[in-house]
PLY file of the C-alpha trace (Angstrom):
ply
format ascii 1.0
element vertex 412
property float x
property float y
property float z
element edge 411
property int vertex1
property int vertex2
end_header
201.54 -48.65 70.85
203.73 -45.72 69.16
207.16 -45.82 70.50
208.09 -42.05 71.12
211.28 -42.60 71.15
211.09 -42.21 66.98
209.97 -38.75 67.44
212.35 -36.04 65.85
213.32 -33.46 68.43
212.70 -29.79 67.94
216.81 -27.90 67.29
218.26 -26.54 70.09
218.59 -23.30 68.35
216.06 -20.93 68.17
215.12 -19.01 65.38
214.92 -15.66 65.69
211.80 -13.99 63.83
211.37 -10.41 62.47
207.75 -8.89 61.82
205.98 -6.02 60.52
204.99 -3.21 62.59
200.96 -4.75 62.08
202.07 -8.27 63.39
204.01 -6.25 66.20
201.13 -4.51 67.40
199.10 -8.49 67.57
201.51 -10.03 69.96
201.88 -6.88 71.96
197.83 -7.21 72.58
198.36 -11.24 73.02
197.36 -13.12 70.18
198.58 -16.66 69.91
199.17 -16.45 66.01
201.85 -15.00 63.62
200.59 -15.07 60.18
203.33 -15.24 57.44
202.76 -12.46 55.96
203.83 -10.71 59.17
207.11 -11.90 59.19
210.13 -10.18 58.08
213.21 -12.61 58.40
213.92 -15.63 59.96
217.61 -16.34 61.10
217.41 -19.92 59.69
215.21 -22.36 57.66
213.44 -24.49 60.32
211.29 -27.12 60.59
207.58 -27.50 62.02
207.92 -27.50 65.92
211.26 -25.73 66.35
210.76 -22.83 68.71
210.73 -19.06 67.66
211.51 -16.01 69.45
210.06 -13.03 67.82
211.58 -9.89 68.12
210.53 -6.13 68.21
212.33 -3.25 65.75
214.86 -2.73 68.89
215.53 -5.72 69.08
213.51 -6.67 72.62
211.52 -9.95 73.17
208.34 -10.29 71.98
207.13 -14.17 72.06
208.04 -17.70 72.13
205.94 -20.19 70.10
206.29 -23.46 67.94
206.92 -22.54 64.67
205.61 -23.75 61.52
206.80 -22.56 57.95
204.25 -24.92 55.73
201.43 -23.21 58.03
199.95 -19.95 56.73
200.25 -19.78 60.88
203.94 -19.25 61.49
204.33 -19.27 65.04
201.77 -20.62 67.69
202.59 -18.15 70.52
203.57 -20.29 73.77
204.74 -17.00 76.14
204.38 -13.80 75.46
205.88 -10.69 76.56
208.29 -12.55 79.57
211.02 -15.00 77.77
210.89 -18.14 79.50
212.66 -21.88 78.48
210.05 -24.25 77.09
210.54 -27.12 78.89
208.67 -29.53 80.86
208.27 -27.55 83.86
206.63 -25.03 81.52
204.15 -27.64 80.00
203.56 -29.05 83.35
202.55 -25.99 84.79
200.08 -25.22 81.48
198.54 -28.02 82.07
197.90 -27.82 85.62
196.79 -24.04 85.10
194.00 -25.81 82.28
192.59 -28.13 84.84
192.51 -25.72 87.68
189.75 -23.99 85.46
187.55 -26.83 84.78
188.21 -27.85 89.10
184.27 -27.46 89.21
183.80 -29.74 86.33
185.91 -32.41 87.20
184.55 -32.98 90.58
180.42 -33.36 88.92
179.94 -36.86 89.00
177.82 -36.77 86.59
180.09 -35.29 84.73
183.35 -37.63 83.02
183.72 -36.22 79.57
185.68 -33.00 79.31
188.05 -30.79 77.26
190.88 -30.85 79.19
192.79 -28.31 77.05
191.24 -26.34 74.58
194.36 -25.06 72.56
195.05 -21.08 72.31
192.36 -20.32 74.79
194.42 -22.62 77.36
197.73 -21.34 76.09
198.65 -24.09 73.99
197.91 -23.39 70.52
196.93 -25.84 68.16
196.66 -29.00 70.98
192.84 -30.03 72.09
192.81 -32.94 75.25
189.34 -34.50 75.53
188.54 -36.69 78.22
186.29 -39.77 78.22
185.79 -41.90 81.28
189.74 -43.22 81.35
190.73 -42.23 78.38
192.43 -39.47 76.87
191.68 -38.23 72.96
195.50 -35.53 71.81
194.21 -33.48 68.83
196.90 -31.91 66.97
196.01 -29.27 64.64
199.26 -28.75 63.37
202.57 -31.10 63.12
204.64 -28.77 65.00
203.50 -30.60 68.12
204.94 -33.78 66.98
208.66 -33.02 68.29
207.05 -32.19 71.58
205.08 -35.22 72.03
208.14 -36.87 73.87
208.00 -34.00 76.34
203.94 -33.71 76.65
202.59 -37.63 76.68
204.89 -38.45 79.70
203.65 -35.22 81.51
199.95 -36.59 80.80
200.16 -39.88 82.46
202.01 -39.03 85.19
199.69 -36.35 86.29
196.63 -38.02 85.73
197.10 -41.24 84.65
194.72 -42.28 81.93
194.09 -46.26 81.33
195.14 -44.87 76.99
195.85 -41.92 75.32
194.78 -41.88 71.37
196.46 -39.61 69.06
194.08 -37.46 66.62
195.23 -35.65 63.64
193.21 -32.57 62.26
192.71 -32.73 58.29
195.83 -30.08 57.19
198.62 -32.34 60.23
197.57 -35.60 58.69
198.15 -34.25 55.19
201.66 -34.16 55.89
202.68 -37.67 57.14
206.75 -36.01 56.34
206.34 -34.54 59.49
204.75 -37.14 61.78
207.52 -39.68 61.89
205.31 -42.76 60.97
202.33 -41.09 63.71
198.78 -41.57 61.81
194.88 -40.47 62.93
193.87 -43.06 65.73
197.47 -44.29 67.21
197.77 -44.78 70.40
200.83 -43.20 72.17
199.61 -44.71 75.63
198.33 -47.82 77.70
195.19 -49.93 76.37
192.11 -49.20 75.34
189.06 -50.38 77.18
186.99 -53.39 75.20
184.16 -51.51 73.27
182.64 -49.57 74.15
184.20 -46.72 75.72
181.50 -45.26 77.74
181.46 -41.82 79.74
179.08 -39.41 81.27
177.34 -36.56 80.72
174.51 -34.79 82.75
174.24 -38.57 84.19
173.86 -40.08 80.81
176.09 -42.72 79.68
177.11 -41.85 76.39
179.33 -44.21 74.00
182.42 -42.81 71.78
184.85 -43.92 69.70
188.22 -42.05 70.37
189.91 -43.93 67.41
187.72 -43.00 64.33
184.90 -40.98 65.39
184.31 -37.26 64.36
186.83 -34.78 66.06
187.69 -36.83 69.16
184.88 -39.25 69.27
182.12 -36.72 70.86
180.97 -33.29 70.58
181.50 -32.06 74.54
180.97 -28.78 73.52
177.04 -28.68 73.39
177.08 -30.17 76.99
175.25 -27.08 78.42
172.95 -26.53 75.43
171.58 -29.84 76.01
170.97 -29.57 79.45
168.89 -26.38 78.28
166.79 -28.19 76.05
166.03 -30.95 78.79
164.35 -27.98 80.71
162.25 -26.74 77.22
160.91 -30.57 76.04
158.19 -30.92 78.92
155.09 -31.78 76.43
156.52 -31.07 73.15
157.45 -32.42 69.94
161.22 -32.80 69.38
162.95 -32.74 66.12
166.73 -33.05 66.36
168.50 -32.44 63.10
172.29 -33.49 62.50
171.59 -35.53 66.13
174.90 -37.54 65.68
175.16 -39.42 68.60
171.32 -38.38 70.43
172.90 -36.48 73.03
169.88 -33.48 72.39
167.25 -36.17 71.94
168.27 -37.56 74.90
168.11 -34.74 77.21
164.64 -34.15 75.94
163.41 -37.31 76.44
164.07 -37.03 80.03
162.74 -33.81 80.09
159.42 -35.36 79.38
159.17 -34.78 75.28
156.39 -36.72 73.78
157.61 -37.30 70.51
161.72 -37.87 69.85
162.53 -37.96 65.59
166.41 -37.59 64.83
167.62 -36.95 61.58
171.58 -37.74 60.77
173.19 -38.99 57.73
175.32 -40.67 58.92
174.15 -44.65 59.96
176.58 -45.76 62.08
176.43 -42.40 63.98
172.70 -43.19 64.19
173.11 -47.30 65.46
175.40 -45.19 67.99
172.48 -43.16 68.93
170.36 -46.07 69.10
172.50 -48.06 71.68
172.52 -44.83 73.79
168.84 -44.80 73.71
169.38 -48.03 74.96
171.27 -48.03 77.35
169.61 -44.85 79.17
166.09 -46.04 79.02
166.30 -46.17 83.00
167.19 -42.39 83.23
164.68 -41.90 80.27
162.12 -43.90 81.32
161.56 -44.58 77.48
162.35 -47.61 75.44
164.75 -46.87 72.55
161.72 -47.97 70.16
160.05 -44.54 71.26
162.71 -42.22 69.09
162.37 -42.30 65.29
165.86 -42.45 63.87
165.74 -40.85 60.19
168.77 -41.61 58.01
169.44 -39.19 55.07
170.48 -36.04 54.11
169.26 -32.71 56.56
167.32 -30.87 54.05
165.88 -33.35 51.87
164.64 -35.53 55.17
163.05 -31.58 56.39
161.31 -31.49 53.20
160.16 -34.83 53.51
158.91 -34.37 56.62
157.33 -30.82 55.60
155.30 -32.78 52.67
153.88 -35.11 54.55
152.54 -32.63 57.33
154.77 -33.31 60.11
154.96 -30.40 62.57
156.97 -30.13 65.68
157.62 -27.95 68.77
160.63 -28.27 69.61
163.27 -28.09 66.85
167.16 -28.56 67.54
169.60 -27.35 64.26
172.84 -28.43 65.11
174.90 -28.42 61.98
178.51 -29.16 61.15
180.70 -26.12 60.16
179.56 -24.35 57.06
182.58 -22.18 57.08
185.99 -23.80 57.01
187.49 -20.91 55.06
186.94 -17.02 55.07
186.00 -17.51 51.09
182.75 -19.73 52.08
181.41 -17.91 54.52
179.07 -15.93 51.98
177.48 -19.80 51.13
177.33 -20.69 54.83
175.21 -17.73 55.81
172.89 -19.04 52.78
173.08 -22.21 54.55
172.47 -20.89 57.80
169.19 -19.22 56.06
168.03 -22.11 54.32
168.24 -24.21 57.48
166.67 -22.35 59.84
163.71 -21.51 56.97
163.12 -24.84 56.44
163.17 -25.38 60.43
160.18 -22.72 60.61
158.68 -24.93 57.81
158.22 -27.71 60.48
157.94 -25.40 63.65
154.36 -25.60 65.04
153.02 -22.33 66.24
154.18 -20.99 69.62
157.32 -23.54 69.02
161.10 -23.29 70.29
163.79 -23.50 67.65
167.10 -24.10 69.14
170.07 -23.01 66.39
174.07 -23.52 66.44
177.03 -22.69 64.64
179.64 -23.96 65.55
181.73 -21.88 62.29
184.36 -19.85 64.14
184.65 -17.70 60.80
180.87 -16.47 61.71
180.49 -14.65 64.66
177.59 -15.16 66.99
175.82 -11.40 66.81
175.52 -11.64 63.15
174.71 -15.35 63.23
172.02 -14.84 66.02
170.54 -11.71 64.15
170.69 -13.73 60.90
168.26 -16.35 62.45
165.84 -13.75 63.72
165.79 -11.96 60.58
164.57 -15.43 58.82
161.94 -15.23 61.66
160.79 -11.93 60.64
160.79 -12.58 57.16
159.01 -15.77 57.20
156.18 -13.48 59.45
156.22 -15.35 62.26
157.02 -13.55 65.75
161.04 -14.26 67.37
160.75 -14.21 71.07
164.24 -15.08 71.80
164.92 -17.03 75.11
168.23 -17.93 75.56
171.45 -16.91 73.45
174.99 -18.81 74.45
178.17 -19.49 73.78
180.93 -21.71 75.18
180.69 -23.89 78.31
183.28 -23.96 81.26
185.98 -26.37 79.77
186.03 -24.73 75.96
187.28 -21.25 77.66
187.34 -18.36 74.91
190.68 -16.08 74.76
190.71 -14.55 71.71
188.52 -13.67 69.17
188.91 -16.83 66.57
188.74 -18.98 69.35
184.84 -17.97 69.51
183.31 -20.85 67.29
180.37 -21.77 69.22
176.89 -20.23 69.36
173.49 -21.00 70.13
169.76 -19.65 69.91
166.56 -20.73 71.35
163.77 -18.41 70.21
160.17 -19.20 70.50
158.00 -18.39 67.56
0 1
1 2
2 3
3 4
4 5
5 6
6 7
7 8
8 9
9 10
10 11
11 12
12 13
13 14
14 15
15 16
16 17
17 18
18 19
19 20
20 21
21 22
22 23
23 24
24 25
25 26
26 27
27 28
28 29
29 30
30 31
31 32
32 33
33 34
34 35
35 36
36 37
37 38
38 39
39 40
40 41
41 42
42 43
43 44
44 45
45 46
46 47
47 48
48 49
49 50
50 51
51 52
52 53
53 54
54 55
55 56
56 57
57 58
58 59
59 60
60 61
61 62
62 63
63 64
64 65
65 66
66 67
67 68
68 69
69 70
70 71
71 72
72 73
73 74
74 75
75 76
76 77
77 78
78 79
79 80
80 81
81 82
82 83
83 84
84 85
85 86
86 87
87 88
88 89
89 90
90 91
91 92
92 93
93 94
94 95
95 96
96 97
97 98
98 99
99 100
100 101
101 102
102 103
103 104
104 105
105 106
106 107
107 108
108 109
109 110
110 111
111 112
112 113
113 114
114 115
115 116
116 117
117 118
118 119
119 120
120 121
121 122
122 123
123 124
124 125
125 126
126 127
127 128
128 129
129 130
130 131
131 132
132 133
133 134
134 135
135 136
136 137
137 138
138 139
139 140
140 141
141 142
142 143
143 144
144 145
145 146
146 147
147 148
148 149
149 150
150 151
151 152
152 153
153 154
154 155
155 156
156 157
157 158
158 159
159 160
160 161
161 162
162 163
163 164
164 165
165 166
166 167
167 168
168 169
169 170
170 171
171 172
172 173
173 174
174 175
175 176
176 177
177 178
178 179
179 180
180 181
181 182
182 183
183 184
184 185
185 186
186 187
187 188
188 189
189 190
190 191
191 192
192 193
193 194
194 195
195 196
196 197
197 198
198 199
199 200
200 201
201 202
202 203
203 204
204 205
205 206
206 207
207 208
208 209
209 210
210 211
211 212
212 213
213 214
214 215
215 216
216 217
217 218
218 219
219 220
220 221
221 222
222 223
223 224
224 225
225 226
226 227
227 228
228 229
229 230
230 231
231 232
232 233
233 234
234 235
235 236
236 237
237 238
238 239
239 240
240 241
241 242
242 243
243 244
244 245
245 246
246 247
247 248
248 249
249 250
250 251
251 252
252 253
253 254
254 255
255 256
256 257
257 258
258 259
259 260
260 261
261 262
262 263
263 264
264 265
265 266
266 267
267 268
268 269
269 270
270 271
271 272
272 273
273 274
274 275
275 276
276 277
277 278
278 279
279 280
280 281
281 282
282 283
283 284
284 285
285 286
286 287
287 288
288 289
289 290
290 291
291 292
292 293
293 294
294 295
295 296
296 297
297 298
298 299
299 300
300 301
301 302
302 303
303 304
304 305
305 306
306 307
307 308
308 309
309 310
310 311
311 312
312 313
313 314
314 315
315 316
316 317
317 318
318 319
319 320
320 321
321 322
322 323
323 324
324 325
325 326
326 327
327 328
328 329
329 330
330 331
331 332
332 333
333 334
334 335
335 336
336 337
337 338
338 339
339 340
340 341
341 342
342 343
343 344
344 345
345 346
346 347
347 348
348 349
349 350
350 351
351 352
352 353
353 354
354 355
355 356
356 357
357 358
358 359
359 360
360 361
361 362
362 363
363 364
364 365
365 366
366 367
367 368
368 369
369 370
370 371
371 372
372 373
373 374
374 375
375 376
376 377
377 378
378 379
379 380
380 381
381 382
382 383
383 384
384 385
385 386
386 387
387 388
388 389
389 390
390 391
391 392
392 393
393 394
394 395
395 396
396 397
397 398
398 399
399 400
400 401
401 402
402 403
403 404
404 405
405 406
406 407
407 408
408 409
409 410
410 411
């Protein structure tokens, strides 16, 4: 276990921060990020996770945040508009504001895997808590969290005391290992870890993660409610559930009475995972785990396989990663987006439900959900849509690039 004690601290100076009149008008209306070319001046050279205070042109508060000056995002905005001392009273009271709003969720039974904090949208930009069974999964999407670690771990345990808490490092934080004080992907900063594997549950299922190296934080909570919407669609049909990771849409069919279950995922060991969780649900199921064919292999060229040899389906799941990491691809991830939901149709049997996400926050859903009934119309077959959707209860939205999910279901 990481001994937090080797964290750095953040200086006990603040830096004050000058911006343009543009980046004035942004925090005025709330949004958690400074961008650097918004800023003017900075008193002093600082280091990731040292706190800000911007200031307006006379000279009045503006914001707090953690501040960042490798990060195209300067400042994460902690407090707006009211100064107040970021402490652990503050973070305390974040965090208790976070759970209050996912009360409902935490008290379903059937329910123990949940995003705890969801970053900006919870007021703490840049830090994601997941929550598996008795086990808590810290993403950090930028280092300036590190200094506060020593502040924010202790605050974690003692209000709801997890068995483990696993540290998880987006792409861009682990890239910089000169800021994490010897912290890597997978530590843990917290207890033990349960023997494999860690199980939790969702919509009754018991579903199996890896905190330490699976995608993200082990699980993808965020389709929770999409799946439960597909459970009430599969009655009778034929399921196809493309980039199925870990079965959690294949699942919910099956016990919504599918007849036929076919994932496709390129991934293997995501797909053994799926396999054990078809296992280990065959009571809530009531089918074996050798009823779901498991396809291993790339999306599209597994579609067109399946397309050749005259496999047709009626109810189709696209679930893709991101297309879109940066503004510069999102021309080739609305191709993408296209291509995938054309080659979807390909398979769709007539009167069938395709079920689309995106989960790219760089495309927003209106254009994304008109995109996918344009490809309808242009493949001349008839879009009824059913269902369009966005975030569930414990991924809260609260400003605009904190939109990233978006779903579909159209029958055509």
């Amino acid at each position: 276990m990481f001994d937090l004690a080797r964290l750095p601290r953040p200086d006990s100076r603040r830096l004050a921060i000058r911006v343009t009149a543009a980046a004035e008008r942004e925090l005025r209306q709330g949004h958690p990020w400074l961008f650097d070319g918004g800023v003017t001046s900075v008193s002093f050279a600082g280091q990731p996770g040292d706190l800000g205070v911007v200031f307006d042109g006379e000279r009045r508060f503006l914001a707090i945040g953690l501040y960042d000056p490798t990060s195209p995002i300067r400042l994460r905005v902690l407090q707006h508009r009211e100064p107040a001392p970021i402490d652990a009273a503050w973070f305390r009271g974040r965090l208790l504001a976070a759970a209050g709003r996912r009360a409902a969720l935490q008290a379903d039974e059937s329910v123990t895997g949940l995003r705890l904090v969801h970053g900006e949208n919870d007021g703490l930009p840049g830090l994601v808590v997941d929550v598996y069974a008795t086990v808590q999964v810290l993403r950090l999407d930028t280092a300036a969290w590190v200094p506060h670690l020593t502040t924010l771990v202790p605050l974690l345990v003692e209000l709801w005391r997890p068995a483990g808490i696993v540290l998880r490092l987006s792409r861009r934080a682990a890239a910089q290992p000169e800021f994490l004080a010897g912290l890597t992907d997978g530590q843990l900063l917290h207890g033990t870890l349960p023997e494999p594997p860690l199980l939790f549950r969702e919509n009754g299922f018991l579903m199996e993660v890896d905190p330490v190296a699976g995608q993200k934080t082990g699980y993808f909570l965020d389709q929770r409610d999409n799946r439960a919407y597909v459970e009430t669609l599969a009655a009778g049909r034929d399921l196809l559930d493309v980039f199925a990771y870990h079965g959690g849409f294949a699942l919910h069919a099956a016990r919504g009475g599918a007849r036929a279950l076919v994932t496709i995922d390129q991934s293997q060991p995501a797909t053994a995972t799926a396999l054990r969780n078809f296992k280990r649900n065959e009571n809530l199921t009531g089918r074996p785990a050798a009823d779901y064919e498991t396809l291993v292999g790339d999306a599209f060229q597994t579609m067109a396989l399946l397309a050749r040899h005259g496999r047709r389906f009626d109810l189709i799941v696209l679930d893709p990663p991101s297309f879109a990491r940066r503004q510069a691809d999102v021309p080739g991830a609305l191709a993408a987006y296209r291509r995938l939901v054309h080659a979807g149709l390909g398979l769709l049997a007539p009167a069938g439900i395709l079920v689309a996400a995106s989960c790219s926050s760089r495309v927003a859903a209106e254009p994304f959900f008109a995109l996918v009934q344009e490809t309808v119309r242009e493949a001349g077959r008839p879009g009824q849509v059913l269902r369009t959707s966005q975030h569930a209860i414990d991924h809260p939205i609260g400003f605009p690039e904190g939109a990233y999910l978006k779903c579909i279901a159209l029958r055509s």
